[in-house]
N, C-alpha and C positions, 0 to 999 in steps of 0.2 A: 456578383463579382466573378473574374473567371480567373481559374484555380491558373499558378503557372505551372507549366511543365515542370514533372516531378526528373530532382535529377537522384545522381549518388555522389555528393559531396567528401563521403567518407570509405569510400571505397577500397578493402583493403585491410584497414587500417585496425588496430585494433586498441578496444576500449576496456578499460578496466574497473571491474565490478567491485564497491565496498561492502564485502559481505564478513561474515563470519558463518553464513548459515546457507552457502551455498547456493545464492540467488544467480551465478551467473548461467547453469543448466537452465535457468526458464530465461532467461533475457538471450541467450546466444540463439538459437532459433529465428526469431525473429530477424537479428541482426545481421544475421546471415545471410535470410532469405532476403534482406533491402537494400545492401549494402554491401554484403561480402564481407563482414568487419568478421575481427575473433573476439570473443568475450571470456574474459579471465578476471579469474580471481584476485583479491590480494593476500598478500601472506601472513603479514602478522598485523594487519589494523585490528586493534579489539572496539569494533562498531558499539559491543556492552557498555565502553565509559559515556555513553550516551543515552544511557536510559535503556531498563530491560523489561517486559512484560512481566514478567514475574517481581516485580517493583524492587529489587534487591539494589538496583540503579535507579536514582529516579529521573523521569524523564523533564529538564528543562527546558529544553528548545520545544518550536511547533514542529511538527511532522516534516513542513517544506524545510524548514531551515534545518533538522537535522540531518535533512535526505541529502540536502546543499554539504554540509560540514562532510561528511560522509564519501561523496563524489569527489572534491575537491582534495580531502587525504588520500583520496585512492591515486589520485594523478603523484599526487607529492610521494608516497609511498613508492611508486612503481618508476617514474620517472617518464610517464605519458602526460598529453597534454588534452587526454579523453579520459572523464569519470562517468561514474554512472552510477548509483546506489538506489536507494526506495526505503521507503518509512510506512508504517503500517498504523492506523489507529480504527477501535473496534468501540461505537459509541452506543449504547440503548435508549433509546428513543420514548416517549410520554413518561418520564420521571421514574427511570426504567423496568418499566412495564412492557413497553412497546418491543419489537423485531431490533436485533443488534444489525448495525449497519456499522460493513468493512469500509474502510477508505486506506486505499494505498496509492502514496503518491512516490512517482519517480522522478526524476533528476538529473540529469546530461550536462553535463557541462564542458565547453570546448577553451582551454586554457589562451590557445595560440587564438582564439579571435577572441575572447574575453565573454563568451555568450552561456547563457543557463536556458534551457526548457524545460520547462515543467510539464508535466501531465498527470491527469488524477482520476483513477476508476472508484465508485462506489457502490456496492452490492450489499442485498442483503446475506447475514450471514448464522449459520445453523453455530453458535458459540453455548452450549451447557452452562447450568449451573456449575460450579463446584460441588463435589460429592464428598461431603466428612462421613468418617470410619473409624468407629465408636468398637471398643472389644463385645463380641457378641451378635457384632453384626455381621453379616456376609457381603464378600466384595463383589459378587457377580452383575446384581441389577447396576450397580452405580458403575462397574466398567462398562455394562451396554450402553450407559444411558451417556457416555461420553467417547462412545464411536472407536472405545477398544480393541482389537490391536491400531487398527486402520490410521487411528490417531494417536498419536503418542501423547505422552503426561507429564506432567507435573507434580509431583508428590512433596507434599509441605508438613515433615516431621511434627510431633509436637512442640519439641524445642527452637523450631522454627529454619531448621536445615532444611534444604531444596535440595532434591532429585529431578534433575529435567533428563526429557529425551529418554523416558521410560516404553518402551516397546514389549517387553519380559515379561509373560504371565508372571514366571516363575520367581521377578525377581520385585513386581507386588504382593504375590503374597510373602517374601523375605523380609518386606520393610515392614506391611501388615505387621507380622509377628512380632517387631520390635519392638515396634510404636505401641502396639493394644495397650500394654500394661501403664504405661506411660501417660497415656491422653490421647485425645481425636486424631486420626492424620486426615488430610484435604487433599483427593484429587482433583487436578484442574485440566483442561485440554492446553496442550504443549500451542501453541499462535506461530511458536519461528518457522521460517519459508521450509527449512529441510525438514520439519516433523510434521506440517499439515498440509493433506493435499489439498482444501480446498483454497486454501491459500497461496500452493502454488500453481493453482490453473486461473487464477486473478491478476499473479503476477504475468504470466504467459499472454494475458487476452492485454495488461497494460504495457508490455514489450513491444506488443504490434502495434498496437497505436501512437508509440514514443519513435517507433521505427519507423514508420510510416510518415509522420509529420518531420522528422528529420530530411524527405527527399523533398520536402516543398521549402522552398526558396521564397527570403523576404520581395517580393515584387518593386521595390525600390531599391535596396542594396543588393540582393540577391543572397544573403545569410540565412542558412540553414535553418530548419526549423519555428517557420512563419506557421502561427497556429493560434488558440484560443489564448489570453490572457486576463478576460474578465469575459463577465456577464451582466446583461442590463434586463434588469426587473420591470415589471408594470403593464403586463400582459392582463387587459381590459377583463372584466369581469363580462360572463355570459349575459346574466341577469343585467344588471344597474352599468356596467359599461366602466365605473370605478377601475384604473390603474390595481394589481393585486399580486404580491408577491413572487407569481409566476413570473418564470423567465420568457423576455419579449424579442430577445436578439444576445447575439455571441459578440463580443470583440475580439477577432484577431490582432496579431501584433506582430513584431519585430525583435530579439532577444539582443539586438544591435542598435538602430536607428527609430525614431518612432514612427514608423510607419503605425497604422493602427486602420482595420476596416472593417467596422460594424456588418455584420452578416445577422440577415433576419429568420428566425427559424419557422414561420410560417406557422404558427402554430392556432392562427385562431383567436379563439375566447377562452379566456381561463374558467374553472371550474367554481360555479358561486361559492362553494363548499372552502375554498382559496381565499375570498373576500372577506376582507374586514368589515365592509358595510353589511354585508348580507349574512353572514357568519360571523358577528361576534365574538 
């Protein structure tokens, strides 16, 4: 397939970000260099009534559709007819034993043509146990072992009060001293975009890519942001030649009309270790 000319559709214009936690410093960048767009904040959407990492909210929607609710308040909020938000989920892997794998997916949506894009980065990601802190103990190993200062905290009282967005030597050992007498307190690494960096150079690397597919144009309507929408499994086994959960081709799409064209990723043979037949 040959790519169309990439335009700037949104040139100018400026899109607003649904954050609370100051996501539009990593998305402006990008948007900038594609586009020329401003990326702004909203003011008062509290994005919390949607579920919080520190479970105090619980989360009901999936990630896309709360990244979608998100975007969509921010236009309604601000009174643009460009949203932009992103959702975060951090899942561990072999019944979790395995490496925590990030996923954050972001979400555009253009009011005046009625269109959403999606796009979604997954890495793996350095996420800590929780560290409890027990009277008698010392707090030093368990802040290294959770990337302290660098990383901000979450400190979970014994009574079950939260402290987030903990930075302050000074102001764990304060709460330390409360808590001891009292019962365990639990530090956790802080997840939201403004307290972790690794989190906000994921968000940075899936800005350029949201930014980027935005200049490519549906090849039938000519509607922004013509890019991946699914994926099609059954990338033949090395061994036995067996169809296997590997990914065998991309479906691009249309966020407008359905356009839709199967792009192959050339990838070969899948890895027997992949196969059902051959790997059990």
């Amino acid at each position: 397939m040959t790519s169309p000319a990439r335009t700037r559709p949104y040139e100018g214009r400026t899109v607003t970000v649904g954050t609370l936690h100051g996501k539009e410093r990593q998305f402006a960048p990008a948007f900038a260099r594609w586009h020329g767009m401003t990326a702004r904040a909203t003011r008062a959407l509290d994005t919390d009534l949607l579920g919080t990492f520190s479970g105090e909210v619980a989360r009901t929607l999936v990630p896309v559709a709360a990244a979608t609710a998100k975007a969509v308040a921010a236009t309604e909020e601000s009174g643009s007819s460009l949203g932009l938000a992103s959702e975060a989920s951090y899942v561990s892997s072999a019944g979790g034993f395995g490496p925590v794998m990030h996923e954050e997916i972001a979400v555009f949506v253009d009011q005046e043509r009625g269109t959403r894009v999606v796009e979604t980065i997954r890495a793996f990601a350095a996420v800590p146990a929780p560290v409890t802190l027990r009277e008698g103990v010392g707090i030093e190993a368990g802040l290294r072992r959770l990337g302290f200062p660098e990383n901000a905290l979450i400190i979970r009282m014994p009574d079950g009060t939260l402290h987030k967005g903990i930075t302050d030597r000074a102001a764990v050992e304060d709460l330390f001293a409360v808590a001891r007498s009292a019962g365990p307190m639990t530090l956790e690494r802080d997840l939201r975009a403004h307290h972790n960096p690794s989190r906000q150079r994921v968000l940075r690397r899936l800005a350029w890519v949201l930014a980027a597919r935005l200049t490519t144009p549906c090849p039938a309507c000519r509607t922004p942001g013509f890019g991946r929408v699914a994926v099609i499994r059954g990338l033949p086994c090395a061994w036995c030649g067996e169809p296997t959960r590997r990914i065998i081709a991309d479906v691009h799409g249309c966020g407008l009309c359905d356009e839709r064209v199967e792009v192959g990723r050339g990838n070969g043979r899948a890895d027997p270790g992949s196969c059902d037949q051959c790997n059990p």
